[in-house]
matplotlib code that plots the C-alpha trace (Angstrom):
import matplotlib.pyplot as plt

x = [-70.1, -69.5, -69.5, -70.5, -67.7, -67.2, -64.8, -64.7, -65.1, -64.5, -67.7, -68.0, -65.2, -64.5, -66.8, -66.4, -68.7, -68.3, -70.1, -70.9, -69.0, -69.4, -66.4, -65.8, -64.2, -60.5, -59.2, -56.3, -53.7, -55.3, -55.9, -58.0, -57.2, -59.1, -57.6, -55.8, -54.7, -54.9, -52.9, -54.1, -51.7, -52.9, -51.0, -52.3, -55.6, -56.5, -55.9, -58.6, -61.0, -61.0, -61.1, -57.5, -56.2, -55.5, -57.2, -54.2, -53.0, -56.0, -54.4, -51.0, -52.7, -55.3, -54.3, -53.3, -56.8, -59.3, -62.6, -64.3, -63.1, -61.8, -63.0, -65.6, -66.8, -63.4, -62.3, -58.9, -55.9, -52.8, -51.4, -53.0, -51.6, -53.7, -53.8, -54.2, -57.4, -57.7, -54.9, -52.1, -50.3, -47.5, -49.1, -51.7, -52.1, -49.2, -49.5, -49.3, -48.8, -50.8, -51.6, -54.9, -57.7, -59.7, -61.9, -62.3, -61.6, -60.4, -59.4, -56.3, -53.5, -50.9, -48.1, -50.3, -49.0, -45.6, -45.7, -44.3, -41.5, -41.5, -39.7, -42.2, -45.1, -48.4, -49.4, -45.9, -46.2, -49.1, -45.7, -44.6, -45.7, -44.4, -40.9, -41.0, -41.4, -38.4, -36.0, -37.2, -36.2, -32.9, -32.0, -32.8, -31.1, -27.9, -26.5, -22.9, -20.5, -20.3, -22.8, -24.4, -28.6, -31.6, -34.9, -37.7, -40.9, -41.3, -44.8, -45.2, -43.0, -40.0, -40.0, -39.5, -36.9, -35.1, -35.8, -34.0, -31.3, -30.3, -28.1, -26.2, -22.7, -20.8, -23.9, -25.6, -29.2, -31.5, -35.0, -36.1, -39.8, -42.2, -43.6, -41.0, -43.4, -41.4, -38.4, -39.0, -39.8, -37.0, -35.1, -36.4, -35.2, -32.3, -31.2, -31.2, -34.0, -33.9, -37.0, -36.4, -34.9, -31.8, -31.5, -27.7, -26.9, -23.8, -25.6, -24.6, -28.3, -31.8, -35.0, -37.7, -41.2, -43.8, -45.9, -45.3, -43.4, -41.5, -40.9, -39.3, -37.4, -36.2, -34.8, -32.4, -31.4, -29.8, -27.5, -23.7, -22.4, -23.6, -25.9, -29.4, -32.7, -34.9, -38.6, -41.2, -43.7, -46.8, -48.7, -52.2, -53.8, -51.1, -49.5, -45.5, -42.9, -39.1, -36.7, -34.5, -33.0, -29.9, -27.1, -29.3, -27.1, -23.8, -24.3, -25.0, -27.6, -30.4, -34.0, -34.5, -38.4, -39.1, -42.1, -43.0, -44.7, -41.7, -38.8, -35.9, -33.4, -33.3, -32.0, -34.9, -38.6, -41.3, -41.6, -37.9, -38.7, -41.4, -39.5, -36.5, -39.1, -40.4, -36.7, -35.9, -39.2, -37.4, -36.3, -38.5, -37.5, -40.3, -42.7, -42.4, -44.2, -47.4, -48.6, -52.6, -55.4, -58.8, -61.2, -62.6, -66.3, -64.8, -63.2, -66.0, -65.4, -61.8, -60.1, -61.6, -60.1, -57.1, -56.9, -57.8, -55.5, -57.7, -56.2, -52.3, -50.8, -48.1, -49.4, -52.9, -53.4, -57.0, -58.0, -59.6, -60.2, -63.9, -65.0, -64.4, -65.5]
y = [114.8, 117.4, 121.0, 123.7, 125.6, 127.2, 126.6, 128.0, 125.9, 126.1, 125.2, 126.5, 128.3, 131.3, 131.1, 130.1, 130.4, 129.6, 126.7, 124.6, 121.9, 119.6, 119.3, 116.1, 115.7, 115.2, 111.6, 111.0, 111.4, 114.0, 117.9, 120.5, 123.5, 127.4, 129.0, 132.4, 133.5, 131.1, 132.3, 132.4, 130.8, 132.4, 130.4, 127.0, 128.4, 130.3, 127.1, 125.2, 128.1, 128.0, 124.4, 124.1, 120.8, 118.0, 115.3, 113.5, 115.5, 115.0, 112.6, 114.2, 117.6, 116.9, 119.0, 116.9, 117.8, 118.2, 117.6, 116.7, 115.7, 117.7, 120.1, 120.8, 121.2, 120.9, 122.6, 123.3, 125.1, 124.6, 127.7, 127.9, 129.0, 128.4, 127.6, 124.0, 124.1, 120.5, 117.7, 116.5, 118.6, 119.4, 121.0, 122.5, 126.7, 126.4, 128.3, 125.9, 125.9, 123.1, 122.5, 122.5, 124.8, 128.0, 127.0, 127.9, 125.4, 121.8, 118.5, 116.4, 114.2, 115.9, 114.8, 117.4, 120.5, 121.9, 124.4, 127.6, 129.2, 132.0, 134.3, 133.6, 136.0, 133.5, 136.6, 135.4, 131.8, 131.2, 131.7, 128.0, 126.2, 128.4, 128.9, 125.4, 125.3, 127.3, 125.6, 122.1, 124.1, 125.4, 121.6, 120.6, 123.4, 123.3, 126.5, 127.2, 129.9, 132.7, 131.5, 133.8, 133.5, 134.9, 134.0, 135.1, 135.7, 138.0, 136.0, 134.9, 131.9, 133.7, 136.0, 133.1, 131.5, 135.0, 135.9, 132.2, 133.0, 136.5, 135.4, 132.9, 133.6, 135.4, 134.8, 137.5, 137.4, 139.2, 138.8, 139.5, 140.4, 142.5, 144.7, 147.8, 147.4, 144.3, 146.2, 147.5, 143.9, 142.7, 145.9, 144.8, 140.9, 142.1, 140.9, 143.0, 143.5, 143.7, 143.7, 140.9, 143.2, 144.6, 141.4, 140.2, 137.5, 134.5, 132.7, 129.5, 129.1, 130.4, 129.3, 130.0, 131.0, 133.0, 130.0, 131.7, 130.7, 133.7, 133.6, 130.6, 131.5, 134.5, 131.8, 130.0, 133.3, 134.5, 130.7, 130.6, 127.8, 124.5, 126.6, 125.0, 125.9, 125.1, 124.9, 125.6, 127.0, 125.1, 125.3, 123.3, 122.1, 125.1, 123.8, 125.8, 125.6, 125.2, 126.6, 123.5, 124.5, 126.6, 126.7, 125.2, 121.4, 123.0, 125.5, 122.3, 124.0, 122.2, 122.5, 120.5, 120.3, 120.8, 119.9, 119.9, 117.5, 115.3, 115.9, 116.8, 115.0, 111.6, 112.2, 114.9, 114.3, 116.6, 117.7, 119.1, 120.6, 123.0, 123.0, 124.9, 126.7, 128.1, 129.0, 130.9, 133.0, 133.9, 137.2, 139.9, 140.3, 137.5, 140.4, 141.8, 139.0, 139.7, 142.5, 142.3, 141.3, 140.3, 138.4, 135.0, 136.1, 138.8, 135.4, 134.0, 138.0, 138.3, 134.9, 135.5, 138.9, 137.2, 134.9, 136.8, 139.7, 142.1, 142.6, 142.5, 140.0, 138.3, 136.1, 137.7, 136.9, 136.2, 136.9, 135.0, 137.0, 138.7, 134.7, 133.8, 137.2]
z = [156.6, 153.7, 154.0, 151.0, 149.1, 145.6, 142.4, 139.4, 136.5, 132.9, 131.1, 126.9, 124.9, 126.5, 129.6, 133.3, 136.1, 140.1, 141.0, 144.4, 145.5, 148.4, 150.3, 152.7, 156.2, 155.9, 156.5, 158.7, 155.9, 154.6, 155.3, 154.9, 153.1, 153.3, 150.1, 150.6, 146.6, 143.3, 140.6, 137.1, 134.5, 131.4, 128.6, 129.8, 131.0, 127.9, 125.9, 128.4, 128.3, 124.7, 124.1, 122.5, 124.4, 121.7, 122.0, 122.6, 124.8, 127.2, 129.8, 130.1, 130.5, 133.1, 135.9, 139.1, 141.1, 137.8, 137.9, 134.3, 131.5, 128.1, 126.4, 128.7, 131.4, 133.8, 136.8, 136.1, 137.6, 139.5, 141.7, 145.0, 148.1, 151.4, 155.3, 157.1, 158.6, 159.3, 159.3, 161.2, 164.2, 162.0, 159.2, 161.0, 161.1, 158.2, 155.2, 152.0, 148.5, 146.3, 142.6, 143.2, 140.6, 141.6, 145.1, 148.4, 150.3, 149.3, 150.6, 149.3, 150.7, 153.2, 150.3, 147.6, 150.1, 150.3, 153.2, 152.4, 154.1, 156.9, 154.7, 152.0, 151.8, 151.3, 147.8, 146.3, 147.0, 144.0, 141.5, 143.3, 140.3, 137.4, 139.2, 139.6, 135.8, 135.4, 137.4, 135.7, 132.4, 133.7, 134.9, 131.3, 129.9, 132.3, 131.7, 132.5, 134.8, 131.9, 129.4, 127.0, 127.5, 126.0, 127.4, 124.3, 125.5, 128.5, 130.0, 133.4, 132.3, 130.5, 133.1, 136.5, 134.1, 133.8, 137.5, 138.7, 135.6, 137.2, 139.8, 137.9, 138.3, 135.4, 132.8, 130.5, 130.5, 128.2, 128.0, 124.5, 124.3, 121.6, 124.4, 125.4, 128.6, 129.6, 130.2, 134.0, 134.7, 133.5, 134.9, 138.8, 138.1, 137.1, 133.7, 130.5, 127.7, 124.4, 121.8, 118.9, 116.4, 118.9, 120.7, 121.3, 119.4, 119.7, 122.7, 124.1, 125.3, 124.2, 126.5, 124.2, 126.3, 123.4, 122.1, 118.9, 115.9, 115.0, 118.7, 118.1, 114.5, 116.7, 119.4, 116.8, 115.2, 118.2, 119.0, 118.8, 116.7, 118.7, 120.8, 122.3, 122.7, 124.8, 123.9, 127.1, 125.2, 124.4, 121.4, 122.1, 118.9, 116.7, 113.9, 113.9, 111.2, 112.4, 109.7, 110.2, 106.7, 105.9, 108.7, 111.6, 110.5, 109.9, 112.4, 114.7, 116.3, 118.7, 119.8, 123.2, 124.7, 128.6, 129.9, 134.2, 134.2, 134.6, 136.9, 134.9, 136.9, 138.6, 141.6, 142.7, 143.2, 142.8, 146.7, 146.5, 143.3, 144.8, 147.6, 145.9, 143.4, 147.5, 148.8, 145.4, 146.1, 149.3, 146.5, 146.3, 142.7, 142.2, 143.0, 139.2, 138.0, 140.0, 137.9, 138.7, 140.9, 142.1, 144.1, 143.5, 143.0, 140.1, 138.3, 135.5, 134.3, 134.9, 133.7, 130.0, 129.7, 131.2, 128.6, 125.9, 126.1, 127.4, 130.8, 129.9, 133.1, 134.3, 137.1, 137.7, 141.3, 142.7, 146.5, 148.8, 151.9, 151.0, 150.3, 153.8, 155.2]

ax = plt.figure().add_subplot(projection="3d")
ax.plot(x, y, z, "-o")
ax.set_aspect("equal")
plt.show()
């Protein structure tokens, strides 16, 4: 038995559109999940919308509940938060978070769902995955009691990795951004804000977040002698020149990639990963990041604009609640 629901689905450059899908019971390992908010994650989903994932890149950027196959068409996506509908006694009622793409309802195995805690609100919850991101950076990173940090790049990324990076004891944190708009959120997580130009300089640690290479040039301008940066951002099928000339070798200076997809330290698996990515969003500082919002059916119009630039975002958070009436 199979039941009706809807997901939105990436289908030519720049175009999406909400689709059936058919739905089956759950088994008994598995649940069923009614979708309360997705999230959209503009960096990565821009590059899918616009047909940007290297070929090479096709396997380790499928999405961990895809449907199709690169460039097009796929149903992608990965922050959804939702209730157990169906499933065992223990999960069931509970509020969820799940990488799981844009649609209604979904089935997958009880170990895809992390349930969200009490003093989580379910509209917060969709930043599981990119906080999750930022504390696999910060493991990768390991920053230390007084360290000097920028993070460059104030998108929804930079901006978890400075919102987790605000309570560290004894550390200055600036988030260095082109848009002066990026101040107030970085004034409500708490850290400082600088644009490029009057950014403080002599850090012990830069996280680098703009997927752009004077982003990046602006990264190892601001290190301290033997200072690290770490590169999150993800430049698709973009070509970017490092100036690895001049000081960076005397200067001992180094460029260090973090990707999620794997868990940056072996003694922690992916489940306590999102669940410390969940007890950090116990903060209501994590609100800043959720700067815009619609429903499900508004989606084929809104991720494009997303994407594009058009609607300026953080996490742009999409609601459920007129689907299910």
């Amino acid at each position: 038995m199979t039941r009706g629901e809807q997901a939105l689905w990436f289908t030519r450059s720049g175009n999406c559109e909400i689709r059936p899908v058919e739905v089956p019971e759950p088994g008994p390992d598995e649940v069923l999940v009614r979708t309360l908010f997705s999230g959209i994650s503009r960096g990565t989903e821009a590059l899918v919308l616009h047909g940007r994932v290297p070929v090479d890149q096709h396997a380790a950027m499928r999405a961990p509940f895809q449907d199709g196959d690169f460039p097009w068409p796929v149903k992608y996506g990965y922050l959804n938060v939702g209730v157990v509908e169906r499933g065992p006694a223990d999960l069931l009622d509970r509020t969820v978070f799940c990488l799981y793409p844009h649609q209604t309802r979904y089935v997958v195995p009880r170990d895809a769902v992390t349930p969200v805690p009490d003093g989580v609100p379910p509209g917060r919850a969709v930043l599981t995955g990119t906080v999750e991101t930022a504390v696999n950076a910060l493991w990768d990173a390991k920053p230390l009691v007084g360290d000097r940090i920028a993070v460059v790049g104030g998108g929804m990324v930079g901006c978890a990795v400075a919102g987790v990076l605000a309570g560290f004891p004894g550390a200055r944190v600036q988030l260095v951004d082109l848009d002066p708009g990026r101040a107030e959120v970085a004034r409500e997580l708490g850290v400082g804000f600088a644009s490029p130009r009057d950014a403080l300089g002599g850090c012990d640690l830069v996280v680098h977040a703009s997927a752009s290479e004077a982003g990046l040039r602006t990264a190892l301008g601001l290190l301290a002698d033997e200072g690290v940066v770490v590169e999150l951002s993800w430049y698709g099928d973009r070509s970017v020149s490092v100036p690895l000339g001049g000081a960076f070798h005397s200067r001992r200076l180094t460029v260090r990639g973090s990707q999620v997809g794997r868990v940056a330290r072996p003694d922690r698996t992916y489940a306590q990963r999102s669940g410390l990515a969940l007890d950090l969003l116990a903060d209501p500082r994590f609100d800043a990041l959720i700067t815009g919002g619609c429903r499900f059916e508004e989606l084929p119009d809104v991720l494009p604009r997303v994407a594009s630039g058009g609607i300026r975002a953080l996490c742009h958070r999409v609601d459920y609640g007129a689907v299910h009436g």
